[in-house]
C-alpha positions as CSV (number, residue, x, y, z in Angstrom):
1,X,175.3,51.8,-13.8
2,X,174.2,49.6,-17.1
3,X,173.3,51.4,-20.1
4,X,169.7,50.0,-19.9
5,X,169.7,51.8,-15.9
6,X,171.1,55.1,-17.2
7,X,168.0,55.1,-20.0
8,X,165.8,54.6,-17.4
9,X,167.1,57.4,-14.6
10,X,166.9,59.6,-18.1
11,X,163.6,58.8,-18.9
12,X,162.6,59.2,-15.2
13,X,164.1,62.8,-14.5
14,X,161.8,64.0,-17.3
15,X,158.6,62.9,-15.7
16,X,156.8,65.2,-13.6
17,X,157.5,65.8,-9.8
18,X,153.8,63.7,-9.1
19,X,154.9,60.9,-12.0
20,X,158.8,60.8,-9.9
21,X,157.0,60.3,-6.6
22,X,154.2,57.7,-8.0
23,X,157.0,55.8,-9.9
24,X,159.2,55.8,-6.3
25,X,156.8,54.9,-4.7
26,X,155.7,51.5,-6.8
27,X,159.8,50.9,-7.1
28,X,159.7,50.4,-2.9
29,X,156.9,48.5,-2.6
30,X,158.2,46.6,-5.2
31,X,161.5,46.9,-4.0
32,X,159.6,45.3,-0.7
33,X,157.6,42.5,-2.8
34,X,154.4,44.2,-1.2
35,X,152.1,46.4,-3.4
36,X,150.3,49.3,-1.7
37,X,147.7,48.2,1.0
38,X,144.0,49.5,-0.4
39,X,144.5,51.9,2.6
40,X,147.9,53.1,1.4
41,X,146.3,53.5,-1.6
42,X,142.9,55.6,-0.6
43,X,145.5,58.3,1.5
44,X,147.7,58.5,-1.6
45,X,144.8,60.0,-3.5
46,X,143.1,62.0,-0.1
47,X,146.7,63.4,-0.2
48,X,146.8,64.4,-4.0
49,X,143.5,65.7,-4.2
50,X,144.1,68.0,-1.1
51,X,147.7,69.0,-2.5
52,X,145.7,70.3,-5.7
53,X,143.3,72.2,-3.7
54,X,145.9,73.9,-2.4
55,X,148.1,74.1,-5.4
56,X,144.8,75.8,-6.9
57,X,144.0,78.3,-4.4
58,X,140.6,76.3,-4.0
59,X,141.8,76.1,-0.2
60,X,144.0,78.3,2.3
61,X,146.5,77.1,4.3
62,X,146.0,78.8,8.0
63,X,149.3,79.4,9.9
64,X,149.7,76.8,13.1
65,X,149.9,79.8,15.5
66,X,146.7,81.0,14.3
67,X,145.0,77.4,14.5
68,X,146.0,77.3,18.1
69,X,144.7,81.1,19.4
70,X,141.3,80.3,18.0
71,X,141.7,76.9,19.4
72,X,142.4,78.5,22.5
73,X,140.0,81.3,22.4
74,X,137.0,78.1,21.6
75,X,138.0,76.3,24.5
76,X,139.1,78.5,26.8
């Protein structure tokens, strides 16, 4: 690894867990010579914005099990 690498990876480990994932993600699509499809893009923020609800407590997760007995219990 060159010195100039080993600064980066650093400087990356100290970013937040959100800043590692946007910064991974830009290094593939750059790493593919394609940058994010305005679609790609849109979901990438649906995603964030619904992680912070939950995060927040602004939403509830409901168990899978659950989803599917009052799924049942709707449509017989």
């Amino acid at each position: 690894m060159s010195a100039k690498l080993a600064e980066i990876s650093d400087a990356a480990r100290a970013l937040s867990t959100d800043e590692k994932l946007a910064l991974a993600e830009e290094l593939f699509a750059a790493a593919l010579h394609e940058s994010p499809s305005p679609h790609e893009t849109a979901w990438q923020a649906e995603i964030q914005r619904r992680r912070e609800e939950v995060l927040s407590g602004k939403v509830k997760l409901i168990p899978g099990d659950e989803v599917e007995r009052s799924l049942d219990r709707l449509l017989g």
